[in-house]
PDBQT receptor file of N, H, CA, C and O in Angstrom, charges set to zero:
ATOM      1  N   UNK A   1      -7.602 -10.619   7.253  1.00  0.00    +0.000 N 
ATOM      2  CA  UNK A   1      -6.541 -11.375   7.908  1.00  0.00    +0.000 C 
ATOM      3  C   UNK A   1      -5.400 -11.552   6.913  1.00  0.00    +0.000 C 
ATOM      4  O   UNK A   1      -5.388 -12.186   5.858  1.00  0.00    +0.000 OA
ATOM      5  N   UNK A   2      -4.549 -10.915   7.442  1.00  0.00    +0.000 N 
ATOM      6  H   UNK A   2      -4.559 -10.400   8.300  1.00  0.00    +0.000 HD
ATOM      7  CA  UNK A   2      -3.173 -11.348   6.455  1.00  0.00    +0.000 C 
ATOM      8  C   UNK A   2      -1.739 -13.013   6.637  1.00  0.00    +0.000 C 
ATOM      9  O   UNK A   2      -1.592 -13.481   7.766  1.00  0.00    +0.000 OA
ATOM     10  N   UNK A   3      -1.499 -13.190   6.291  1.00  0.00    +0.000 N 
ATOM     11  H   UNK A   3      -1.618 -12.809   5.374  1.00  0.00    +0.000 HD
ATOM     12  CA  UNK A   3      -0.795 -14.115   6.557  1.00  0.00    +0.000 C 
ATOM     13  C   UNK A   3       0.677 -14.992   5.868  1.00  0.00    +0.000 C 
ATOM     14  O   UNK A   3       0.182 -15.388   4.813  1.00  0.00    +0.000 OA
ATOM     15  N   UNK A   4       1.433 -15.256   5.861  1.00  0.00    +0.000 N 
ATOM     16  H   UNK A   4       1.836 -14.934   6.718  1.00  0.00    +0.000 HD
ATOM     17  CA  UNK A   4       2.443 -15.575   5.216  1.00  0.00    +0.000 C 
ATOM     18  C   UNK A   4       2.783 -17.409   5.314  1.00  0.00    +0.000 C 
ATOM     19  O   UNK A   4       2.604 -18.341   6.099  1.00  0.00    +0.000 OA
ATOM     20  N   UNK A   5       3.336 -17.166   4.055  1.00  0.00    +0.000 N 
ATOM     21  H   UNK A   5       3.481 -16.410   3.417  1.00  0.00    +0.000 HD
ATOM     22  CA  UNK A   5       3.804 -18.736   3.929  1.00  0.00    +0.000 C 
ATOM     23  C   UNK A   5       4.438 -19.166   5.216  1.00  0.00    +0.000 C 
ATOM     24  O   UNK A   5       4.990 -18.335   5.936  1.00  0.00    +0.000 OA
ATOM     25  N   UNK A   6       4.366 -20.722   5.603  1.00  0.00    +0.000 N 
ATOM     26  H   UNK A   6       3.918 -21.398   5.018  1.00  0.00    +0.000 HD
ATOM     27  CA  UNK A   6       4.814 -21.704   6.990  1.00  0.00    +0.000 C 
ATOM     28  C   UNK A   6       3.437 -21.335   7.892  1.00  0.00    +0.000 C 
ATOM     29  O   UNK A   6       3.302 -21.958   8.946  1.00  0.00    +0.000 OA
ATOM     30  N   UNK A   7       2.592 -20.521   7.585  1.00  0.00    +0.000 N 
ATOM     31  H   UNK A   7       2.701 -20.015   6.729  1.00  0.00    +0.000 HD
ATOM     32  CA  UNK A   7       1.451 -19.923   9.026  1.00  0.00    +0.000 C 
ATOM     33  C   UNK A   7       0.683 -21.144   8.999  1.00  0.00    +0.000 C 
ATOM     34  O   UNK A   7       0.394 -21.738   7.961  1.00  0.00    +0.000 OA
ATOM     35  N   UNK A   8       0.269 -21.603  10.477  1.00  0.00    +0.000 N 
ATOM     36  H   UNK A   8       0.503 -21.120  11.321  1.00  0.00    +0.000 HD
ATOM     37  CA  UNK A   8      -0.924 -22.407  10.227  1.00  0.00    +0.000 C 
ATOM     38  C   UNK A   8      -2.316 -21.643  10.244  1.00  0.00    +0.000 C 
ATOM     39  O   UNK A   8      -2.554 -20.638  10.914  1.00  0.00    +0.000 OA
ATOM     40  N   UNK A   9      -3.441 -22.480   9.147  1.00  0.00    +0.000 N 
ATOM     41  H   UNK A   9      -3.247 -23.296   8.603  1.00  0.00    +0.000 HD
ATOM     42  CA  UNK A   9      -4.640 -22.000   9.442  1.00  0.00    +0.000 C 
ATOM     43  C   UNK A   9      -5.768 -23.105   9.874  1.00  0.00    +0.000 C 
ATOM     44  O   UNK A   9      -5.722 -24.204   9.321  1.00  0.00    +0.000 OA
ATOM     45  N   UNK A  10      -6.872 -22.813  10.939  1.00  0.00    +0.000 N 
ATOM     46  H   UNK A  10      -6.909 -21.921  11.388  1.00  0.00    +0.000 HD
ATOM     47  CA  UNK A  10      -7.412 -23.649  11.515  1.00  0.00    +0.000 C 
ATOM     48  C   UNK A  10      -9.009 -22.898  10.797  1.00  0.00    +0.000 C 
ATOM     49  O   UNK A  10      -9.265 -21.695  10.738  1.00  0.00    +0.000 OA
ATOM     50  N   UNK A  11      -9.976 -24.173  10.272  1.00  0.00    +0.000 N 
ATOM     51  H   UNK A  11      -9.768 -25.150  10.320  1.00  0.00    +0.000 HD
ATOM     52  CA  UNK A  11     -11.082 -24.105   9.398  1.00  0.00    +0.000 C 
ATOM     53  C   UNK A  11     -12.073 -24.543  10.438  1.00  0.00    +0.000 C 
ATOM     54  O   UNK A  11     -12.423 -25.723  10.452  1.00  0.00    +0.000 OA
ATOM     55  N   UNK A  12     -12.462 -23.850  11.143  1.00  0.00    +0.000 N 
ATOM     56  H   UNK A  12     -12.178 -22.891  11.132  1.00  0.00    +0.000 HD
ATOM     57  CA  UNK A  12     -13.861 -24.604  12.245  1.00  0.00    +0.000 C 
ATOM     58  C   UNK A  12     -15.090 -24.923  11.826  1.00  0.00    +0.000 C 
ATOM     59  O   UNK A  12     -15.911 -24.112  11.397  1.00  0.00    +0.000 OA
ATOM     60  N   UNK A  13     -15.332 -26.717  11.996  1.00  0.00    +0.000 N 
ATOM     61  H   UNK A  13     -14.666 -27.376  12.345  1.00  0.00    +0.000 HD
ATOM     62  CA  UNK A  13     -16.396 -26.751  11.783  1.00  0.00    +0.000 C 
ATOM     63  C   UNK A  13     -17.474 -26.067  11.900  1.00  0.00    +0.000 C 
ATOM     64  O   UNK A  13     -17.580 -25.103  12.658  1.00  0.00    +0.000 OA
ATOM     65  N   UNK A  14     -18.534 -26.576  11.031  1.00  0.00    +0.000 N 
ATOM     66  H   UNK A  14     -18.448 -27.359  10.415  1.00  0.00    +0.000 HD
ATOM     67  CA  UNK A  14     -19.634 -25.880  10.859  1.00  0.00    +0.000 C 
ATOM     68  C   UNK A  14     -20.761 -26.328  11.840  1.00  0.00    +0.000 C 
ATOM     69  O   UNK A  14     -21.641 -25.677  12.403  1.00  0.00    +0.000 OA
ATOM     70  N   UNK A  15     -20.447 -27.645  11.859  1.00  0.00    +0.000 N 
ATOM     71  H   UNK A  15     -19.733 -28.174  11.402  1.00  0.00    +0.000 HD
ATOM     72  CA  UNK A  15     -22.035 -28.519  12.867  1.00  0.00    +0.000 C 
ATOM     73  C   UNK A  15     -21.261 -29.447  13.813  1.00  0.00    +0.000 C 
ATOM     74  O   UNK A  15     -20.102 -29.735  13.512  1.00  0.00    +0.000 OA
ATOM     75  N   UNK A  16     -21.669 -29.808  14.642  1.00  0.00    +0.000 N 
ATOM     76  H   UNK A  16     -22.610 -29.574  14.886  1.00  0.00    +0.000 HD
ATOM     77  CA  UNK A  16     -21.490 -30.596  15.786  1.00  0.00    +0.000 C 
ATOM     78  C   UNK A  16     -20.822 -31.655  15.251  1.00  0.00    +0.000 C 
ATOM     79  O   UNK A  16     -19.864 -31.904  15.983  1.00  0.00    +0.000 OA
ATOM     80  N   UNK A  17     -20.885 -32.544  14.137  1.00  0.00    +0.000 N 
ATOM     81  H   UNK A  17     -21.663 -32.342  13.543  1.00  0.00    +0.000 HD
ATOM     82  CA  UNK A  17     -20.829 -33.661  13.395  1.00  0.00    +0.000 C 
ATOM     83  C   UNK A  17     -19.277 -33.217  12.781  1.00  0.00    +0.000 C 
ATOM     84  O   UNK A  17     -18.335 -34.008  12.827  1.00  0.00    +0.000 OA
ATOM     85  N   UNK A  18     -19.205 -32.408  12.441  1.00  0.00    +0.000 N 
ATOM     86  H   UNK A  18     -19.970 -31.765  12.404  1.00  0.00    +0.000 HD
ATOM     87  CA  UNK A  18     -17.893 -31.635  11.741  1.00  0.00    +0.000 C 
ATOM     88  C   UNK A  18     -16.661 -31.410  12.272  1.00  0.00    +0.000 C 
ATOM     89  O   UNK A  18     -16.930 -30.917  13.367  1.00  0.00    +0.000 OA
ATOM     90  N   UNK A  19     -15.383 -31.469  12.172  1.00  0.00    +0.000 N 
ATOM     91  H   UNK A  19     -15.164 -31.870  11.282  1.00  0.00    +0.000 HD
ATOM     92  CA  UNK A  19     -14.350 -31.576  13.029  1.00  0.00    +0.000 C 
ATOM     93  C   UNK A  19     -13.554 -30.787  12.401  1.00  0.00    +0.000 C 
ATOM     94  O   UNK A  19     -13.405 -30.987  11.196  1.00  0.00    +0.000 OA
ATOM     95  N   UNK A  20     -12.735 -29.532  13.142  1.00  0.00    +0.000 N 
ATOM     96  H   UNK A  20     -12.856 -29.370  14.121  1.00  0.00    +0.000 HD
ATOM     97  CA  UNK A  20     -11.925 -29.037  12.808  1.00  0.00    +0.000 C 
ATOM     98  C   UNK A  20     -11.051 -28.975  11.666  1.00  0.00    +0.000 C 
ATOM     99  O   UNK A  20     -10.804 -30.136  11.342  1.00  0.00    +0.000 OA
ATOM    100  N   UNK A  21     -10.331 -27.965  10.726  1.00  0.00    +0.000 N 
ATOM    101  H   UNK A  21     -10.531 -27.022  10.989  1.00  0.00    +0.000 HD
ATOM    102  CA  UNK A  21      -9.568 -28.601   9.405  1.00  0.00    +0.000 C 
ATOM    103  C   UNK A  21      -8.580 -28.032   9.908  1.00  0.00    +0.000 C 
ATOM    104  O   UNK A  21      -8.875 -26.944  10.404  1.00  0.00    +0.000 OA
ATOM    105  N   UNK A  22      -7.042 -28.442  10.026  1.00  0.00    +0.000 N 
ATOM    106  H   UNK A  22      -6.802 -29.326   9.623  1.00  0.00    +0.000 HD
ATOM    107  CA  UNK A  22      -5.898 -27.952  10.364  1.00  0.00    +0.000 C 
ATOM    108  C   UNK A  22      -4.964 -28.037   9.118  1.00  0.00    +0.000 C 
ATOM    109  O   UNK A  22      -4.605 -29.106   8.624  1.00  0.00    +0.000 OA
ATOM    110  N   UNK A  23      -4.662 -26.995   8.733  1.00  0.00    +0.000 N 
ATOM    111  H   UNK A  23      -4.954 -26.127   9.135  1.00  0.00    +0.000 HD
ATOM    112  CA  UNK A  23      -3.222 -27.064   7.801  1.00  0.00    +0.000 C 
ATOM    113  C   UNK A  23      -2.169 -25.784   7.862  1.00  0.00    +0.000 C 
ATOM    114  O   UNK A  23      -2.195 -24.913   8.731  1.00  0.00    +0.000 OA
ATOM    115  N   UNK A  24      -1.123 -25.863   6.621  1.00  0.00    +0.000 N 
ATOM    116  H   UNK A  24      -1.101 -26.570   5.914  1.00  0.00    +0.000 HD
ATOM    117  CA  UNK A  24      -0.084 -25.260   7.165  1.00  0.00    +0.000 C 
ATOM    118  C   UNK A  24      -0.359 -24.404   5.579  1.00  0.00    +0.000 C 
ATOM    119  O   UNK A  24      -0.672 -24.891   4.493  1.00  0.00    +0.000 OA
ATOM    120  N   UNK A  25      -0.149 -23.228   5.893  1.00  0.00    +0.000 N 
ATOM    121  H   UNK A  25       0.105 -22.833   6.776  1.00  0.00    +0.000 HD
ATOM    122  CA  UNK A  25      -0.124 -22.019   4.259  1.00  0.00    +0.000 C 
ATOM    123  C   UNK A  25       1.226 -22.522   3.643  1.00  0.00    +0.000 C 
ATOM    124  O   UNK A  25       2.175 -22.741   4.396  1.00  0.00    +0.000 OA
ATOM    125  N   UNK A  26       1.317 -22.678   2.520  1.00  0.00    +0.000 N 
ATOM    126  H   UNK A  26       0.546 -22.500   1.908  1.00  0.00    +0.000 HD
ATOM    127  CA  UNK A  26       2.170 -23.509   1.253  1.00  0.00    +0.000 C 
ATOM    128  C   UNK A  26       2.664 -21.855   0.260  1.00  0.00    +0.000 C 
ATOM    129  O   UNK A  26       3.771 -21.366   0.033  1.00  0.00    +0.000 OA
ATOM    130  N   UNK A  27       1.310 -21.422  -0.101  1.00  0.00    +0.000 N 
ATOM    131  H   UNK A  27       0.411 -21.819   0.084  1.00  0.00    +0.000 HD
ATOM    132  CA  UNK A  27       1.667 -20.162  -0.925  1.00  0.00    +0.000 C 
ATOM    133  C   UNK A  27       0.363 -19.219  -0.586  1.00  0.00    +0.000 C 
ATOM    134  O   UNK A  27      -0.814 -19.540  -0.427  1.00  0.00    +0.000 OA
ATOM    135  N   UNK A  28       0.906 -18.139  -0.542  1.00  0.00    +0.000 N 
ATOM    136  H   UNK A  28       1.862 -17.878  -0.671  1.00  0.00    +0.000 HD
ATOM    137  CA  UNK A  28       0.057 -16.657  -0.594  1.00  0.00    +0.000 C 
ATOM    138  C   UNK A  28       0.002 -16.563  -2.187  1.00  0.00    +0.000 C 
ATOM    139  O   UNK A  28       0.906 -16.726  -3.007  1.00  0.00    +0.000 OA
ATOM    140  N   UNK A  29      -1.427 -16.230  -2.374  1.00  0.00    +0.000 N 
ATOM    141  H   UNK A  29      -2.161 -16.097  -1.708  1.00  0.00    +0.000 HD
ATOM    142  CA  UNK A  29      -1.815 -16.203  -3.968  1.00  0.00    +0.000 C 
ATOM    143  C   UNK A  29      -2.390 -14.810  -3.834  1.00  0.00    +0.000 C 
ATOM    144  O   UNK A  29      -2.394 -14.160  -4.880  1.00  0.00    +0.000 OA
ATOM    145  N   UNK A  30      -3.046 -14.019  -2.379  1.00  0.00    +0.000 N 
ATOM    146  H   UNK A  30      -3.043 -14.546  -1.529  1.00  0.00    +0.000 HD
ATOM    147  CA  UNK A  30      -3.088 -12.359  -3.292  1.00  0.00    +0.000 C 
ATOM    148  C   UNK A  30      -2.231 -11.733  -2.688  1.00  0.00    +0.000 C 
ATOM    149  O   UNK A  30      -1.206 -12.185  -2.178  1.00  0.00    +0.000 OA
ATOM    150  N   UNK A  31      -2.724 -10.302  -2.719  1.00  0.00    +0.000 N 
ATOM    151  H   UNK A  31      -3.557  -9.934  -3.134  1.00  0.00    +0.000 HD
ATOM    152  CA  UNK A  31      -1.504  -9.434  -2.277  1.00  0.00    +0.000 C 
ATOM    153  C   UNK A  31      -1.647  -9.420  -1.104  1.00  0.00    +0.000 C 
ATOM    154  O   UNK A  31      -2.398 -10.284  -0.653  1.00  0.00    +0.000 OA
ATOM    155  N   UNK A  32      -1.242  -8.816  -0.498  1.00  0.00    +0.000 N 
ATOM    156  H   UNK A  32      -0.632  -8.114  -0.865  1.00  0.00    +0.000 HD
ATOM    157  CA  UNK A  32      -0.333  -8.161   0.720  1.00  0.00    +0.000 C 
ATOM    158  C   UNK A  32      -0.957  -9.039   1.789  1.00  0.00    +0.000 C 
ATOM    159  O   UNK A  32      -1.733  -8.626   2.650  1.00  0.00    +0.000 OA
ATOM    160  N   UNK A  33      -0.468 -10.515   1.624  1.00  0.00    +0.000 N 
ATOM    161  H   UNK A  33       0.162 -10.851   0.924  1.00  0.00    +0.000 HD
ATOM    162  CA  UNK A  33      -0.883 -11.700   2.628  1.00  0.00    +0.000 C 
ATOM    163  C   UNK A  33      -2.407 -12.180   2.527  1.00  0.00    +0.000 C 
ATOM    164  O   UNK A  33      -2.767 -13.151   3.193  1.00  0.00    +0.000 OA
ATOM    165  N   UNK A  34      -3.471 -11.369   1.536  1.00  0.00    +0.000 N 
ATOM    166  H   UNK A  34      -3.178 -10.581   0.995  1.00  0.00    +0.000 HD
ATOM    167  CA  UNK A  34      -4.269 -11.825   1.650  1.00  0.00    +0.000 C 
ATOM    168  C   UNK A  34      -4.777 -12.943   0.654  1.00  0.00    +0.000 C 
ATOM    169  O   UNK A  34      -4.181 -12.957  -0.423  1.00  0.00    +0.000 OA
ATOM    170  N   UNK A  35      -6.027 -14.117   0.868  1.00  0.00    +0.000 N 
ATOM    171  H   UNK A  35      -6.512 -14.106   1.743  1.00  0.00    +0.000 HD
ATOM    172  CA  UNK A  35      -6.485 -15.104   0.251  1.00  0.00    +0.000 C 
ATOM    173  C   UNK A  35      -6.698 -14.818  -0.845  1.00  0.00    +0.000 C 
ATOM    174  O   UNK A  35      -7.328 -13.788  -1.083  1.00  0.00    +0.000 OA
ATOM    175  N   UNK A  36      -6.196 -15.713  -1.954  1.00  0.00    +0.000 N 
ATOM    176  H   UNK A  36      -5.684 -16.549  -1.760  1.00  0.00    +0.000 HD
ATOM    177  CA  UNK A  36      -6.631 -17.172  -1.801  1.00  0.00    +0.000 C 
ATOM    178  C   UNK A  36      -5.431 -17.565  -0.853  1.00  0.00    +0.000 C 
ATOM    179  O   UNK A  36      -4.733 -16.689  -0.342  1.00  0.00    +0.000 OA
ATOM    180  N   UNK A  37      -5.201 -18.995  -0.622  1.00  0.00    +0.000 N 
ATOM    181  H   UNK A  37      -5.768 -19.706  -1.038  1.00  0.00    +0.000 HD
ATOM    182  CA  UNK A  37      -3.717 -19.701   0.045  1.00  0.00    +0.000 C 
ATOM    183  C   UNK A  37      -4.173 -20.958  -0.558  1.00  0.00    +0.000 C 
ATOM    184  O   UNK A  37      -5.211 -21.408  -1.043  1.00  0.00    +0.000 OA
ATOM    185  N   UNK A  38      -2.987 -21.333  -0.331  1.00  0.00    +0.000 N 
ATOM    186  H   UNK A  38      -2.144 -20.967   0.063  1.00  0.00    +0.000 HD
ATOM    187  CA  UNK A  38      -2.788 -22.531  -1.034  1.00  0.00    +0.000 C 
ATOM    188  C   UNK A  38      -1.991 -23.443   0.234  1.00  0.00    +0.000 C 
ATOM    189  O   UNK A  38      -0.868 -23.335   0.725  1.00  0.00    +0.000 OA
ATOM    190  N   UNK A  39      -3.436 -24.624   0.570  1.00  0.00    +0.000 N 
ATOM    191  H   UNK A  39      -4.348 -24.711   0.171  1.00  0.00    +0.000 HD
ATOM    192  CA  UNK A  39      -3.100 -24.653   2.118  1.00  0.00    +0.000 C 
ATOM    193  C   UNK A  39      -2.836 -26.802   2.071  1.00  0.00    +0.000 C 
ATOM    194  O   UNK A  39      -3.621 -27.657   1.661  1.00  0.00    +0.000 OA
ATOM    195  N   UNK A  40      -1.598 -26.941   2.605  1.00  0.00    +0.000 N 
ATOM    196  H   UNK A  40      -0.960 -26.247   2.939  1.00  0.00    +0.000 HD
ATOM    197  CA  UNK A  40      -1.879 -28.780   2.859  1.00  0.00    +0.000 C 
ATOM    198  C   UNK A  40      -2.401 -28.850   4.337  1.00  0.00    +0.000 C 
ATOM    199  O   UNK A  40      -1.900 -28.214   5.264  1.00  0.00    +0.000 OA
ATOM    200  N   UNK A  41      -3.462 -29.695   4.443  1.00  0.00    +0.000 N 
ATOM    201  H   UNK A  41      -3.870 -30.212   3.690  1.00  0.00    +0.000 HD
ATOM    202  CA  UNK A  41      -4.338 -29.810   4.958  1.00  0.00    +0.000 C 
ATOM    203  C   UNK A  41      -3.306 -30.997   6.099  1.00  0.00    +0.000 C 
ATOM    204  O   UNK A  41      -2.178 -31.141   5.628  1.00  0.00    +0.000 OA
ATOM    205  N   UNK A  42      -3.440 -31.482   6.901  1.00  0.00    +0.000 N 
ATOM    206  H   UNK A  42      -4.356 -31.366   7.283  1.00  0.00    +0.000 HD
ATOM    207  CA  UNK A  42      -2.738 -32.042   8.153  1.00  0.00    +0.000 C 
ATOM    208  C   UNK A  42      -3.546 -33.793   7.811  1.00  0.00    +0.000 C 
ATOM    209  O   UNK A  42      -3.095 -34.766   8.417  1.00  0.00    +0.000 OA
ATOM    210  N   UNK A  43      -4.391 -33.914   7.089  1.00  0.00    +0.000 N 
ATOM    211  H   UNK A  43      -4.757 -33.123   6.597  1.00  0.00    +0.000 HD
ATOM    212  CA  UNK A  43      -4.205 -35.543   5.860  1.00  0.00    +0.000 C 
ATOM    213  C   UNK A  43      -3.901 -35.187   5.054  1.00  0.00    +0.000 C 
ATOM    214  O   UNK A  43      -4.530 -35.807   4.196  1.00  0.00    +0.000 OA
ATOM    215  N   UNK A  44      -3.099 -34.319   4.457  1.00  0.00    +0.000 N 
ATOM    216  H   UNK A  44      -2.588 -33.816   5.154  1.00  0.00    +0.000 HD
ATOM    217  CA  UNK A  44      -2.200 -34.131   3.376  1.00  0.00    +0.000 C 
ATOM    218  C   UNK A  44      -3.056 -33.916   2.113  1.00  0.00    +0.000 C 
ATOM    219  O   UNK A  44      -2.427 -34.224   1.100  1.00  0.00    +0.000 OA
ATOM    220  N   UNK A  45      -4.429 -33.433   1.854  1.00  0.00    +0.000 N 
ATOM    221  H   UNK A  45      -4.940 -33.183   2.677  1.00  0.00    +0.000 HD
ATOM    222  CA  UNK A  45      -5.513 -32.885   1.080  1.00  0.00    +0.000 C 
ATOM    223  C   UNK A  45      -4.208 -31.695   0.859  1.00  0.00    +0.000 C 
ATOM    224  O   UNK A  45      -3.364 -31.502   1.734  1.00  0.00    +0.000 OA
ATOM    225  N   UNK A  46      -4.229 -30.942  -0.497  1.00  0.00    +0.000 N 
ATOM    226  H   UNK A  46      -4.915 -31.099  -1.207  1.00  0.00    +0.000 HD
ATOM    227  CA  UNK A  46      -3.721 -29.601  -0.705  1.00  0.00    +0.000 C 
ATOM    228  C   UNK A  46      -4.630 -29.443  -1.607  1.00  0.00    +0.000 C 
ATOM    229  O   UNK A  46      -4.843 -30.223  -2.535  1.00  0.00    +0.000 OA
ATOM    230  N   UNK A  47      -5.548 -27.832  -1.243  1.00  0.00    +0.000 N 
ATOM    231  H   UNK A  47      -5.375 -27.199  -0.488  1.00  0.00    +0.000 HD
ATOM    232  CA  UNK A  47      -6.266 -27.233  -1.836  1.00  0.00    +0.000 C 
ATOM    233  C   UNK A  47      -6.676 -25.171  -1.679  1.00  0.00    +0.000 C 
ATOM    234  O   UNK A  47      -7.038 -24.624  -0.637  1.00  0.00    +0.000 OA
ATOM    235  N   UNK A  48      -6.538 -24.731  -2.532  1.00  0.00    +0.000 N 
ATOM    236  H   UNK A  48      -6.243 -25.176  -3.378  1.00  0.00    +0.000 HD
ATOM    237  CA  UNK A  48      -6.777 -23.072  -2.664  1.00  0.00    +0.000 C 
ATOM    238  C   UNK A  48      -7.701 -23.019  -1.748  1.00  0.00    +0.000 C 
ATOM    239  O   UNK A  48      -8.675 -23.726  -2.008  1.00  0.00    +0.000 OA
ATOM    240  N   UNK A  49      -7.750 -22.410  -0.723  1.00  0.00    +0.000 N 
ATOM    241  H   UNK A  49      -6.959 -21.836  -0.512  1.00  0.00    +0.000 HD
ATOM    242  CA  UNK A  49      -8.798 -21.713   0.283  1.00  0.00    +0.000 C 
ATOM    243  C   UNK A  49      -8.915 -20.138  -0.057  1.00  0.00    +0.000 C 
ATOM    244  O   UNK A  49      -8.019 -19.300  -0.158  1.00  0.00    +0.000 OA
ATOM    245  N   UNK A  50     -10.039 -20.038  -0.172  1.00  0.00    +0.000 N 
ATOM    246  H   UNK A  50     -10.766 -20.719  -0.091  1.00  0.00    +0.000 HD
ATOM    247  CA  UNK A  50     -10.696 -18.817  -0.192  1.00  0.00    +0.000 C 
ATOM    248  C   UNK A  50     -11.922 -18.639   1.379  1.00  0.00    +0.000 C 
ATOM    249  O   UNK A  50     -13.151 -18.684   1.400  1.00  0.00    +0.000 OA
ATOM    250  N   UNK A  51     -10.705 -18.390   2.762  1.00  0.00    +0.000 N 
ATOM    251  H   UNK A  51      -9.706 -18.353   2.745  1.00  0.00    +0.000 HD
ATOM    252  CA  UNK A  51     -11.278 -18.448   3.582  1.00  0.00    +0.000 C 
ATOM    253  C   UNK A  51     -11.981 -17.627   4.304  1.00  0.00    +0.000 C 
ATOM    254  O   UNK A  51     -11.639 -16.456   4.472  1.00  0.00    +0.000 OA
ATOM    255  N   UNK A  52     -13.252 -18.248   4.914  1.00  0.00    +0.000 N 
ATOM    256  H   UNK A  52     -13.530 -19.199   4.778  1.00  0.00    +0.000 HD
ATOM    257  CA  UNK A  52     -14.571 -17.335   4.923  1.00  0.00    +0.000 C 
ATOM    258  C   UNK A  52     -14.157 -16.695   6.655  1.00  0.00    +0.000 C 
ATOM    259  O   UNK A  52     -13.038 -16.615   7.162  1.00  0.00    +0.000 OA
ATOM    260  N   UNK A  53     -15.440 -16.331   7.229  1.00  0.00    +0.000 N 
ATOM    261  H   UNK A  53     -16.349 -16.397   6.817  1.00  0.00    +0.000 HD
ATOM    262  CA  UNK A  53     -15.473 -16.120   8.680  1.00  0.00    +0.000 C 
ATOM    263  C   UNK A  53     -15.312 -17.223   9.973  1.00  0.00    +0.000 C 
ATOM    264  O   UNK A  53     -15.671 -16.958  11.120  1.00  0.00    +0.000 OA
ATOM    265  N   UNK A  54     -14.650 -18.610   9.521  1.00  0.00    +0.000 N 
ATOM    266  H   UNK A  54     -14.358 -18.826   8.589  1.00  0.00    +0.000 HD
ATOM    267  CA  UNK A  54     -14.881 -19.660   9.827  1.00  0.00    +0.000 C 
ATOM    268  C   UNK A  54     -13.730 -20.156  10.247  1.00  0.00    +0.000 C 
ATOM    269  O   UNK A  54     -13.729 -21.275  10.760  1.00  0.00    +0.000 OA
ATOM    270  N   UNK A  55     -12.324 -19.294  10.088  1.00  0.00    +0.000 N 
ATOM    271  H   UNK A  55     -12.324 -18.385   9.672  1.00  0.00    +0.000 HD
ATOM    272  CA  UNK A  55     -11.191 -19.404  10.371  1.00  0.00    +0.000 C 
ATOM    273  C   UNK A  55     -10.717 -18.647  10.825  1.00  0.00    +0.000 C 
ATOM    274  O   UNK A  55     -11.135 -17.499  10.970  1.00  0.00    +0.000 OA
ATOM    275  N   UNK A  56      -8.966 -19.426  11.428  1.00  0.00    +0.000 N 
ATOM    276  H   UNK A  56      -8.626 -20.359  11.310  1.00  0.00    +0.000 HD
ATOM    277  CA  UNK A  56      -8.328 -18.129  11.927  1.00  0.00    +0.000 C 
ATOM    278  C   UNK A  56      -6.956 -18.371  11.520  1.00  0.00    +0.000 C 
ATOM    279  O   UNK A  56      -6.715 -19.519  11.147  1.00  0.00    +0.000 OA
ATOM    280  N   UNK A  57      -5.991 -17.517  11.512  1.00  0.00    +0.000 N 
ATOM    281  H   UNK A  57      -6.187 -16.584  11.815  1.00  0.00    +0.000 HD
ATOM    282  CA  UNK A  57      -4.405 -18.152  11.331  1.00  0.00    +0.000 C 
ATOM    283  C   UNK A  57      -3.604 -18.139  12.392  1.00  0.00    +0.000 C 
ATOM    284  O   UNK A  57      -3.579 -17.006  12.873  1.00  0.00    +0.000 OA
ATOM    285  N   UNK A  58      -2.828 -19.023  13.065  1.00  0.00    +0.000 N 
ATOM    286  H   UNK A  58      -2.849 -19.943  12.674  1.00  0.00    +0.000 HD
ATOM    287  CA  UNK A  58      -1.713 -18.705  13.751  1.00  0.00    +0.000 C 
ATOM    288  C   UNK A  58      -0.327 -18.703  13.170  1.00  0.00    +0.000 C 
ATOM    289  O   UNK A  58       0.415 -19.461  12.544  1.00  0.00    +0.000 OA
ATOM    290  N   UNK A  59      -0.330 -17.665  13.601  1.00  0.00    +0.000 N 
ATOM    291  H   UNK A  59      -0.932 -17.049  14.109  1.00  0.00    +0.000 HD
ATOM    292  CA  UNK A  59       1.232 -17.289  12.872  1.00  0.00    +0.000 C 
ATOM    293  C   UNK A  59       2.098 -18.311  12.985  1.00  0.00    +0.000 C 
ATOM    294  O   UNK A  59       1.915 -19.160  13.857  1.00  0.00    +0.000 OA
ATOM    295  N   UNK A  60       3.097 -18.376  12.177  1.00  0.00    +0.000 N 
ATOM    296  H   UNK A  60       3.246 -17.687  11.469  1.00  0.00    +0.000 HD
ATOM    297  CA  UNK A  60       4.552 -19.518  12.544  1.00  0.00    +0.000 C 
ATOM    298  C   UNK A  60       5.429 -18.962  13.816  1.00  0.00    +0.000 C 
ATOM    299  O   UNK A  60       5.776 -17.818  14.108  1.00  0.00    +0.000 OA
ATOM    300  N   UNK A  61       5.594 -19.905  14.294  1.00  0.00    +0.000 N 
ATOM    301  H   UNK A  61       5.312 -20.835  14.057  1.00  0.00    +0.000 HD
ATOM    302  CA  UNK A  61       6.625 -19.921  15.259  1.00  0.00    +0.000 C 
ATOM    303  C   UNK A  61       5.618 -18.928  16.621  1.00  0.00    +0.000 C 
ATOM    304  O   UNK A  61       6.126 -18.098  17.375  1.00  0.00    +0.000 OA
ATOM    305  N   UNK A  62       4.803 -19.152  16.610  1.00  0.00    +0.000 N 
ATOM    306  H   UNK A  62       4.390 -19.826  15.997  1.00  0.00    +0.000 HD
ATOM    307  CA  UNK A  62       4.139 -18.925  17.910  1.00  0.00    +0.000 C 
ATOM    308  C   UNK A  62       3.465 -19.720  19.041  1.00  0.00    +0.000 C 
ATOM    309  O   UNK A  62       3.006 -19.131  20.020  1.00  0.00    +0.000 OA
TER     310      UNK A  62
């Protein structure tokens, strides 16, 4: 999955108990759009995601 800075990415819980992680991509850290990102989280957590099969991105402005 490639992706560019402003994209949102959505982190789906894992267990029933677990609730969605929503944030917005800040910086692309490898190449050609791909992870790590450097993501603020929608409570304002900012942390490097190295994201697994557990996500997805929606592009900006879609």
């Amino acid at each position: 999955m490639n992706a560019v800075q402003g994209d949102r990415i959505v982190i789906r819980g894992r267990t029933v108990d677990s609730a969605d992680r929503h944030g917005e991509i800040l910086e692309v850290r490898g190449a050609n759009g791909e992870p790590p990102y450097l993501v603020k989280f929608d409570d304002g957590h900012e942390s490097v995601v190295f994201p697994g099969g557990d996500f997805s991105v929606e592009k900006a402005g879609s």
